[in-house]
C-alpha positions as CSV (number, residue, x, y, z in Angstrom):
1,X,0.0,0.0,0.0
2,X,1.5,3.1,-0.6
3,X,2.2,5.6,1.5
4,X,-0.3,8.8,2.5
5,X,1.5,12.4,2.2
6,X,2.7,13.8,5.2
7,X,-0.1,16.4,6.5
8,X,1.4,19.8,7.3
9,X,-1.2,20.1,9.8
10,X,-1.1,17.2,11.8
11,X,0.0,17.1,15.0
12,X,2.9,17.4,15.6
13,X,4.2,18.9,12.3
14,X,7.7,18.6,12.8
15,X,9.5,16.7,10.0
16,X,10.5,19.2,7.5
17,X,11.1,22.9,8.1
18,X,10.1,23.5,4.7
19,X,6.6,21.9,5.0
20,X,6.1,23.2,8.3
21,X,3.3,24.9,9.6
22,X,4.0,28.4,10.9
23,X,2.7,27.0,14.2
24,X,5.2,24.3,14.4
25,X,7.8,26.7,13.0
26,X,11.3,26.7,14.6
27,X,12.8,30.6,14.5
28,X,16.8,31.6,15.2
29,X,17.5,31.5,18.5
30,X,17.8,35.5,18.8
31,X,15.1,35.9,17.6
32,X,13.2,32.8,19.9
33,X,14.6,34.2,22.7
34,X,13.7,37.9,22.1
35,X,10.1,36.9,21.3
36,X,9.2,34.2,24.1
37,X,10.3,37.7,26.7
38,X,8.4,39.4,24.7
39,X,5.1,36.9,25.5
40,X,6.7,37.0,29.2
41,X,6.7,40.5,29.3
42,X,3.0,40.8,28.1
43,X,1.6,38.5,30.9
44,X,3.9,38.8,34.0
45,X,2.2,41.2,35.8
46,X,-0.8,39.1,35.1
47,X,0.5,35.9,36.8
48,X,1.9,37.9,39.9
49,X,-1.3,39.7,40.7
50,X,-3.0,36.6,41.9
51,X,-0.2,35.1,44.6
52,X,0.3,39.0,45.8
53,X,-3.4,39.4,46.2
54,X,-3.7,35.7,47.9
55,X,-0.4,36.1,49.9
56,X,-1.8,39.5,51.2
57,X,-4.7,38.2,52.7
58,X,-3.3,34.8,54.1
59,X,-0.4,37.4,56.0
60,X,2.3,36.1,54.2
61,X,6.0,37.7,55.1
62,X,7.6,39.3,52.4
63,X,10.0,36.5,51.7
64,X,7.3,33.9,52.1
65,X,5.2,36.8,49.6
66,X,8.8,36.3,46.9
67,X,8.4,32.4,47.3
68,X,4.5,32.1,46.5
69,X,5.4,34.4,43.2
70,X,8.3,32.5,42.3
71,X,6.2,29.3,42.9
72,X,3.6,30.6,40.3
73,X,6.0,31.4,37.8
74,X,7.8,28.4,38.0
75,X,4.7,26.2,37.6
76,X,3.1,28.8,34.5
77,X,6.3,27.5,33.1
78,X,5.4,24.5,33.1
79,X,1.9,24.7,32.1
80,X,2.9,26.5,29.5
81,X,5.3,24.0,28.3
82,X,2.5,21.6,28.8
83,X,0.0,23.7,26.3
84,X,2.2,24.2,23.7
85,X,4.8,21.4,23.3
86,X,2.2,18.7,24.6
87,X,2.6,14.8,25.6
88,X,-0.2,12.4,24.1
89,X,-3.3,13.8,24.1
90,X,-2.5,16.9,26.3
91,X,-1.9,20.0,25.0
92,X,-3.3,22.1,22.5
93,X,0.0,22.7,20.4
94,X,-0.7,26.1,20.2
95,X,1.3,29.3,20.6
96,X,-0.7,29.7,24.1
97,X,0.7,31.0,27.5
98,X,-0.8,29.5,30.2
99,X,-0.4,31.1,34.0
100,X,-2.8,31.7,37.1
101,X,-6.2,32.4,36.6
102,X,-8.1,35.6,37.7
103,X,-11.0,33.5,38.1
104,X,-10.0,32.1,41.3
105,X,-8.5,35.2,43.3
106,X,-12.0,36.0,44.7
107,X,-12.7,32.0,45.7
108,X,-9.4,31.9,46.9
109,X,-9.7,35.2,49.0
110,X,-13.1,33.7,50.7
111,X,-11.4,30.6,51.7
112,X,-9.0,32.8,53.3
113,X,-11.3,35.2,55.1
114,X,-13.4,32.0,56.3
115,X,-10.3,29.9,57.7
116,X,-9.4,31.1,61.7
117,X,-6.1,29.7,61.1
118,X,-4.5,31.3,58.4
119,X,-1.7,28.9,58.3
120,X,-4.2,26.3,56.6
121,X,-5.7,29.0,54.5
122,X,-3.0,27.7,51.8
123,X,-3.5,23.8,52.4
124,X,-6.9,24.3,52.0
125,X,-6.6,26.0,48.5
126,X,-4.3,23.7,47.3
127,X,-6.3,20.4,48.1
128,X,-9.6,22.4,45.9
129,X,-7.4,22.7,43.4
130,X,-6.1,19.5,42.9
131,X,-9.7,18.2,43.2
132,X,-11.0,20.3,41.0
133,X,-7.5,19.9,38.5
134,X,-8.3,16.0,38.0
135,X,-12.2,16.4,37.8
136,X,-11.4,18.9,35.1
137,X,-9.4,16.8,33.3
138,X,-11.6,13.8,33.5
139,X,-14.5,16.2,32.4
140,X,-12.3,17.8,29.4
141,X,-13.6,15.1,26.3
142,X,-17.0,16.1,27.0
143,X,-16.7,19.8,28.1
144,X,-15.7,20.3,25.0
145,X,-19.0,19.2,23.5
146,X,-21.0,21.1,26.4
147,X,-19.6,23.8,25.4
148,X,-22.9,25.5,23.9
149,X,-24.3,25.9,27.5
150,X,-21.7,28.7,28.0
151,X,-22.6,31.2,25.2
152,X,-21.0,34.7,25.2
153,X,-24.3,36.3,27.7
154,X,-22.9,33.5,30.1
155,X,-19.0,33.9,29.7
156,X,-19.6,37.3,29.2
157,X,-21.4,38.2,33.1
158,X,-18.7,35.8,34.2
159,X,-16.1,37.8,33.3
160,X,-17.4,40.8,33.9
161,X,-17.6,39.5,37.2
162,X,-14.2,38.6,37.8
163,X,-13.1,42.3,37.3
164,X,-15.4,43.6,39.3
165,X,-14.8,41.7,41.9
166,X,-11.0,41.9,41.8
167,X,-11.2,46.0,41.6
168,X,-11.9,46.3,45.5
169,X,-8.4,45.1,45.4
170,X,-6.7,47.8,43.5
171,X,-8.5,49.9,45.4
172,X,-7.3,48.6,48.7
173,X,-3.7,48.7,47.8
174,X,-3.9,52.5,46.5
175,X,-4.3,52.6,50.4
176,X,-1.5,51.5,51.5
177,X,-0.4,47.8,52.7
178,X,-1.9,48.0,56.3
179,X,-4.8,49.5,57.0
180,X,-4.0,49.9,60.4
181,X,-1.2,52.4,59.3
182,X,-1.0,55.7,59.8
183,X,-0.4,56.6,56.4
184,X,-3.1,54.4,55.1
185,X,-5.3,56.3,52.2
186,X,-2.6,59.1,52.8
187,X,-2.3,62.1,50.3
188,X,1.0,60.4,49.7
189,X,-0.3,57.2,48.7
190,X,-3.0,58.3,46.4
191,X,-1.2,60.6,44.7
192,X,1.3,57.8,43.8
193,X,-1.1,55.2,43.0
194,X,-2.9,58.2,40.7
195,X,0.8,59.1,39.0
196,X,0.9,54.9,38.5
197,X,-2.0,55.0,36.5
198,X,-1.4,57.8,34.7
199,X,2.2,56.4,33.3
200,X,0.1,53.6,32.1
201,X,-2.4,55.4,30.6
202,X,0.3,57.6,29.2
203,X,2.4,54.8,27.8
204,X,-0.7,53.2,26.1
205,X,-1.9,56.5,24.7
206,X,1.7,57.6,23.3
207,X,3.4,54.2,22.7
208,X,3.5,51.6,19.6
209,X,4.2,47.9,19.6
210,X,6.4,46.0,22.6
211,X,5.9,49.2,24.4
212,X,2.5,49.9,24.8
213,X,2.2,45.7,25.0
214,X,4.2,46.4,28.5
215,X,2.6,49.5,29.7
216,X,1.8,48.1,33.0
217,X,4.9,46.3,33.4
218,X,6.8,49.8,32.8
219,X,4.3,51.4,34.8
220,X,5.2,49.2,37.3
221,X,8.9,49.9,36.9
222,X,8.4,53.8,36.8
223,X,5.9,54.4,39.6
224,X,8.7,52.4,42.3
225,X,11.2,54.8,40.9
226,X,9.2,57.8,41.7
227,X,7.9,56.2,45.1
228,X,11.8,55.8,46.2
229,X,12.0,59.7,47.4
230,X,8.5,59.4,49.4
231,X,10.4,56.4,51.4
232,X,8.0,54.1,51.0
233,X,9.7,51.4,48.4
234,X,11.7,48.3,50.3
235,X,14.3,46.7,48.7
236,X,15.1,44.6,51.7
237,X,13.5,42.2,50.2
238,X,15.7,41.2,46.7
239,X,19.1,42.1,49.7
240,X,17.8,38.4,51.5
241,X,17.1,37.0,48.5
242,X,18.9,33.5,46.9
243,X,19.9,33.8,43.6
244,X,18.9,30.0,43.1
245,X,15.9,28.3,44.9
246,X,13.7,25.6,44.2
247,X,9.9,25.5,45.0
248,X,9.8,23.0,48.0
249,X,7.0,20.7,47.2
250,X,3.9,21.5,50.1
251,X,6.0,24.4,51.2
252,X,3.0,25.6,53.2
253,X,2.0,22.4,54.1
254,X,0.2,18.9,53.1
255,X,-3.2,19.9,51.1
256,X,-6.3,19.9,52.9
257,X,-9.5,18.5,51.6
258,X,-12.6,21.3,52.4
259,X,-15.9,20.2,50.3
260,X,-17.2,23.9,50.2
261,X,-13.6,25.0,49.1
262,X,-13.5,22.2,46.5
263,X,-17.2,23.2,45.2
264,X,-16.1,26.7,44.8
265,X,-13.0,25.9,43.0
266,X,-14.7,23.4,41.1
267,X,-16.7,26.5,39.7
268,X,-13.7,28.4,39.2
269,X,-12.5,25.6,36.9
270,X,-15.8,25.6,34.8
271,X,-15.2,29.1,34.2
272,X,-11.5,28.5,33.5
273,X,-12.6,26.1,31.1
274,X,-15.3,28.2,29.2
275,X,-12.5,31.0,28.7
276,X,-10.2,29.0,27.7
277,X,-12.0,27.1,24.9
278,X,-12.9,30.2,23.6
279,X,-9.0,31.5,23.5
280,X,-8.4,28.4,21.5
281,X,-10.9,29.0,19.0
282,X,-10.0,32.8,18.5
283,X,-6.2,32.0,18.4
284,X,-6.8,28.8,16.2
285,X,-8.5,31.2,13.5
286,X,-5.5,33.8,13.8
287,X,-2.7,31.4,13.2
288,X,-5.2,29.5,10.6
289,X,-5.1,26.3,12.4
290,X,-8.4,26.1,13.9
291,X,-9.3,24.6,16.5
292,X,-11.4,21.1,16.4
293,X,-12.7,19.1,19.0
294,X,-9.9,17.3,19.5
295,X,-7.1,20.1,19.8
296,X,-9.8,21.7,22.5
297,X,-10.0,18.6,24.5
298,X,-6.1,18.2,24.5
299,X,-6.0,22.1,25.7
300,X,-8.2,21.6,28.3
301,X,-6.3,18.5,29.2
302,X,-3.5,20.8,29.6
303,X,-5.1,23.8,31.5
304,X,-6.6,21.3,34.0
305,X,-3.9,19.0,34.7
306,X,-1.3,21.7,35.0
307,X,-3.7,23.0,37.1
308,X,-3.8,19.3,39.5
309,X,0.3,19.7,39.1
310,X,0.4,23.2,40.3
311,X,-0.2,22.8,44.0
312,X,2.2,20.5,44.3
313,X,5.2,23.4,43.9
314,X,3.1,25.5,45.8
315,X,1.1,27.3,42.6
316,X,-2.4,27.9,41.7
317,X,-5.0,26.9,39.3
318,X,-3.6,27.6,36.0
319,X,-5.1,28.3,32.5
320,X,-4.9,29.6,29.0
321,X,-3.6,33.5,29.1
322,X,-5.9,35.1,26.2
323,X,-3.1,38.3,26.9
324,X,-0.7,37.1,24.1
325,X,-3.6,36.2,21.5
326,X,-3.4,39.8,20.6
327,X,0.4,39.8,21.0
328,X,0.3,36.6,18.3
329,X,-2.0,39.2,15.9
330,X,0.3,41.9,16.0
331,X,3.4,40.6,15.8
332,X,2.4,37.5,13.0
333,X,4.8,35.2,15.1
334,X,3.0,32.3,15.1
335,X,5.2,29.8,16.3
336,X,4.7,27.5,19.7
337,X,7.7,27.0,20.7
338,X,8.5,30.5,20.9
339,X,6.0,30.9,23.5
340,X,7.5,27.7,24.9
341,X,10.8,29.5,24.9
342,X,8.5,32.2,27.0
343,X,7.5,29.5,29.5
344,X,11.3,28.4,29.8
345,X,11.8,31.8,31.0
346,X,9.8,31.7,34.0
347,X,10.7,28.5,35.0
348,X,14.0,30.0,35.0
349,X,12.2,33.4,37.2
350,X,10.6,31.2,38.9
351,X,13.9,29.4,40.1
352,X,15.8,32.4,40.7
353,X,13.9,34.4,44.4
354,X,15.8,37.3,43.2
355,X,14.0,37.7,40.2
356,X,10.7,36.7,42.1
357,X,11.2,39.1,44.8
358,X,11.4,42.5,42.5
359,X,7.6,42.3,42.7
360,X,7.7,42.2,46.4
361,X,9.8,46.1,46.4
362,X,6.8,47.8,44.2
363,X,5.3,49.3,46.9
364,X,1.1,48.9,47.3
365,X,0.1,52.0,46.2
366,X,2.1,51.9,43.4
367,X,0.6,48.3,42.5
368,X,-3.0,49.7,43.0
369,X,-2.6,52.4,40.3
370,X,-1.3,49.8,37.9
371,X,-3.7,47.2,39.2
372,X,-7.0,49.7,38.3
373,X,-5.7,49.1,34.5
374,X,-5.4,45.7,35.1
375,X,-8.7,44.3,36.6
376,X,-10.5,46.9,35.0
377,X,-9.5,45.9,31.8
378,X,-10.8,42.2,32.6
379,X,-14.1,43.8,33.6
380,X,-13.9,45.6,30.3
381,X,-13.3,42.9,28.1
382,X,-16.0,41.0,29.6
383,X,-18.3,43.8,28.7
384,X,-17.1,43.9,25.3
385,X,-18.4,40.2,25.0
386,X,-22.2,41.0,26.4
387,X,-21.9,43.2,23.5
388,X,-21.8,40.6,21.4
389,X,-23.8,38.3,23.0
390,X,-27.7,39.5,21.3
391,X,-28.8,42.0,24.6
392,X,-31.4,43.0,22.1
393,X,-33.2,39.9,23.1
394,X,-35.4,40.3,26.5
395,X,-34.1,37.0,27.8
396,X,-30.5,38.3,27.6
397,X,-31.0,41.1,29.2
398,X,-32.3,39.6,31.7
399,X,-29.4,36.2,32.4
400,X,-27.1,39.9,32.3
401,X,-29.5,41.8,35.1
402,X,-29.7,38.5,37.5
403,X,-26.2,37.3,37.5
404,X,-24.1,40.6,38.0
405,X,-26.9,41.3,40.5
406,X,-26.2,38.3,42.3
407,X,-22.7,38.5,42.0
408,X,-21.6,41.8,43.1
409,X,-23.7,41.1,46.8
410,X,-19.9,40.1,48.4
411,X,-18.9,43.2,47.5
412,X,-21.4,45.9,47.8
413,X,-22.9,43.9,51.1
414,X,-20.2,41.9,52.5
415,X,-22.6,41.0,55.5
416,X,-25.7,39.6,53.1
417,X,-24.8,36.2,54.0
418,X,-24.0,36.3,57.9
419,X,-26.4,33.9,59.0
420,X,-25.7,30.5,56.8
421,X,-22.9,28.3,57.9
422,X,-19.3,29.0,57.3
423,X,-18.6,26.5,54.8
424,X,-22.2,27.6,52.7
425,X,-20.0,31.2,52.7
426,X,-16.8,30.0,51.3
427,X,-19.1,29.6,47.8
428,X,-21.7,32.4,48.7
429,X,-19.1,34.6,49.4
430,X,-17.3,34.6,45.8
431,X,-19.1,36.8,43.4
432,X,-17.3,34.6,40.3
433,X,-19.0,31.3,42.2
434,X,-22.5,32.9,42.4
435,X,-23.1,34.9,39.4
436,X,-21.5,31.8,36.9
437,X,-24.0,29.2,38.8
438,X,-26.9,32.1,38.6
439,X,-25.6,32.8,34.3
440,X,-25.4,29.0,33.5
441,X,-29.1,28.3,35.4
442,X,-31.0,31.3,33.7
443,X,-29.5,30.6,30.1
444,X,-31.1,27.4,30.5
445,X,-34.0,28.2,31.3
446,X,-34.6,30.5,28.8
447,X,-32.3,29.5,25.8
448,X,-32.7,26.0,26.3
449,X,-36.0,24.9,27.5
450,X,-38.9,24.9,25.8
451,X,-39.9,27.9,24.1
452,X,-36.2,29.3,25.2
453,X,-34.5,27.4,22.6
454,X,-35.9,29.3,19.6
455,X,-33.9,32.3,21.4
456,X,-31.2,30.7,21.7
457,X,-27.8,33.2,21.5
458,X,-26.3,31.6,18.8
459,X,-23.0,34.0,18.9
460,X,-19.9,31.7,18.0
461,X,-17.7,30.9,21.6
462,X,-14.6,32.4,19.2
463,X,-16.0,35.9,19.6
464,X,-15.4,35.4,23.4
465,X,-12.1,34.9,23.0
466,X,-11.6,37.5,20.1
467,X,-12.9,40.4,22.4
468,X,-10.5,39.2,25.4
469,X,-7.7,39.3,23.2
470,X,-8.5,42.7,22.0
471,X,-8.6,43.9,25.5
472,X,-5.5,42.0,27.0
């Protein structure tokens, strides 16, 4: 029998540089190396928001603060190697980075504020996450089929939601790191959280191409230079640094096993999972490999057992960063393995505490000014999605009303839910958790039942994914 041509799309496409698709394209290494920190550059502020946010609130010290941010960039590394270089059936083979979610900062934040030990606040994390990982992963073949349940009105309140919900934060550390300070919501503090986010906004306005792709991360950079005369930047911390570390495995101790913890992050992988199907599709269309059934489930394989792996060197739920989509657009790199080259970089930050702990010197208020940018451009982008998602139709408008309603309670009555048990409050108490469960319920009531159907919002899950990448 003779022999069947070798498909330039198959996966993976490595045999002959000349057949290759761009995708499975290998560049010079100057030019690998100067575009995977490029992808790096794009998403680091997003990956060390999350640990900073969660480190905050469990108390951590601010070398315990460096080692939580180091673990997190050590294990996006790996993810990321995960997504895009792929072993059997995992991995999407995509130019993808994958980091820590924004989807479970809130969760994560109400396990904290509901454990009276803070010292298992972590464990307790960890075990959800690992639960959730490997149900995830198990669930990925036929997620990927469900996926019409989570149309744009759904994924769109969602994450809405999850900017919304994380903007309290900026807000808090525009303050000042300790609100029991003195100088907490000082003149001085404002003002610098305020110049922050007007070098950001500046940079963006005023700046073309790798620039404005790392106006927060220069933002970042600029506002701890200006804060250095107001005495309020520490570099004690990068002074005790290592150079070289490695991510203890359970440095905050053996994982904990919490079913209302493990619902909630169970939720927070759903959501995950909607976002990140609808990355792939957007990003499969841009570097004209798009994405199937197959290449979806082997993403989600990815996202959700790097997710399961994570805990393990002490990081979080991982998944698909939508921020380099628009990075892939612009710059018409399509390759995977540079953005592997991107994930071999933080592995690399993610080994070396001194690199970790720069983020611990940028002082709160300073963070807070970049950090309005930041969430609020998650909120924006999932507003950007309702857009798209038919609000001309009653029954839209309607899913939309309900589930922000219901999930901005945490945060505009922190006390709603005082009276039901501790454990009912870890889930109640997470806007993300509430208003996805409150989104997914009313679509199918009234998209899919009955009558519903014939309203069904038919808007493609790639649109999702197209109007996060335009905002990231």
């Amino acid at each position: 029998m003779a022999a069947h041509p070798v498909d330039a799309d198959a996966q993976p496409a490595d045999a002959h540089p000349v057949a290759a698709h761009p995708v499975d394209e290998k560049l010079p290494a100057l030019k690998m190396a100067t575009s995977g920190l490029q992808h790096v550059a794009a998403m680091y502020a997003g990956v060390v928001a999350p640990p900073l946010i969660v480190g905050a609130a469990v108390g951590l010290s601010a070398t315990e603060l460096t080692f939580l941010t180091g673990a997190c960039l050590f294990t996006a590394g790996l993810a990321t190697f995960l997504q895009t270089l792929g072993i059997w059936k995992i991995g999407a083979r995509l130019p993808f980075v994958n980091g820590v979610t924004f989807a479970g900062v809130a969760p994560m934040t109400a396990v904290v504020a509901s454990t009276h030990d803070k010292s298992d606040a972590l464990p307790i994390i960890y075990g959800a996450v690992i639960v959730a990982g490997l149900l995830g992963f198990l669930a990925a073949p036929v997620f990927c089929k469900a996926v019409r349940f989570f149309p744009p009105v759904v994924t769109g309140s969602v994450i809405t939601l999850i900017g919304v919900s994380l903007l309290p934060v900026a807000f808090g550390w525009a303050q000042g790191p300790d609100s029991r300070a003195a100088d907490y919501g000082s003149t001085t503090n404002l003002t610098l959280a305020g110049a922050t986010l007007l070098i950001v906004l500046l940079l963006r306005r005023f700046t073309r191409g790798f620039v404005k792709q790392i106006a927060v991360l220069l933002g970042l950079v600029i506002g701890t230079l200006v804060a250095i005369p107001f005495g309020v930047t520490d570099f004690s911390p990068v002074a005790h640094a290592d150079i070289v570390g490695f991510p203890t495995p359970f440095h905050f101790g053996a994982p904990q096993f919490q079913l209302a913890a493990i619902l909630s992050l169970c939720v927070v992988m759903v959501v995950s999972m909607t976002e990140s199907t609808a990355d792939m599709l957007a990003l499969g269309e841009i570097v004209e490999r798009p994405a199937d059934e197959k290449t979806i489930a082997a993403g989600l394989r990815a996202d959700t057992l790097g997710s399961a792996v994570s805990p393990l060197f002490n990081g979080f739920m991982c998944s698909a960063f939508a921020q380099n989509i628009g990075l892939v657009a612009m710059t018409r790199i399509r390759s995977r393995y540079v953005v592997a080259t991107g994930g071999g970089f933080l592995v690399l930050m993610g080994l070396c505490p001194m690199a970790a702990s720069l983020i611990a010197v940028v002082p709160r208020p300073v963070l807070g000014g970049a950090g309005v940018v930041l969430f609020g451009s998650v909120a924006a982008s999932g507003i950007q999605t309702l857009v798209r998602a038919g609000l001309d139709k009653d029954n839209n408008v309607l899913i939309v009303a309900v589930s922000l309603a219901v999930g901005i309670i945490p945060i505009t009555a922190p006390e709603f839910y005082h009276a039901f048990p501790e454990t009912a409050k870890i889930v109640l108490d997470s806007g993300i958790s509430t208003g996805c469960v409150a989104a997914v319920v009313l679509n199918l009531l009234f998209n899919h039942i009955g009558k519903g159907r014939e309203a069904q919002d038919v808007t493609h899950p790639m649109e999702a994914g197209e109007e996060i990448a335009a905002v990231r």
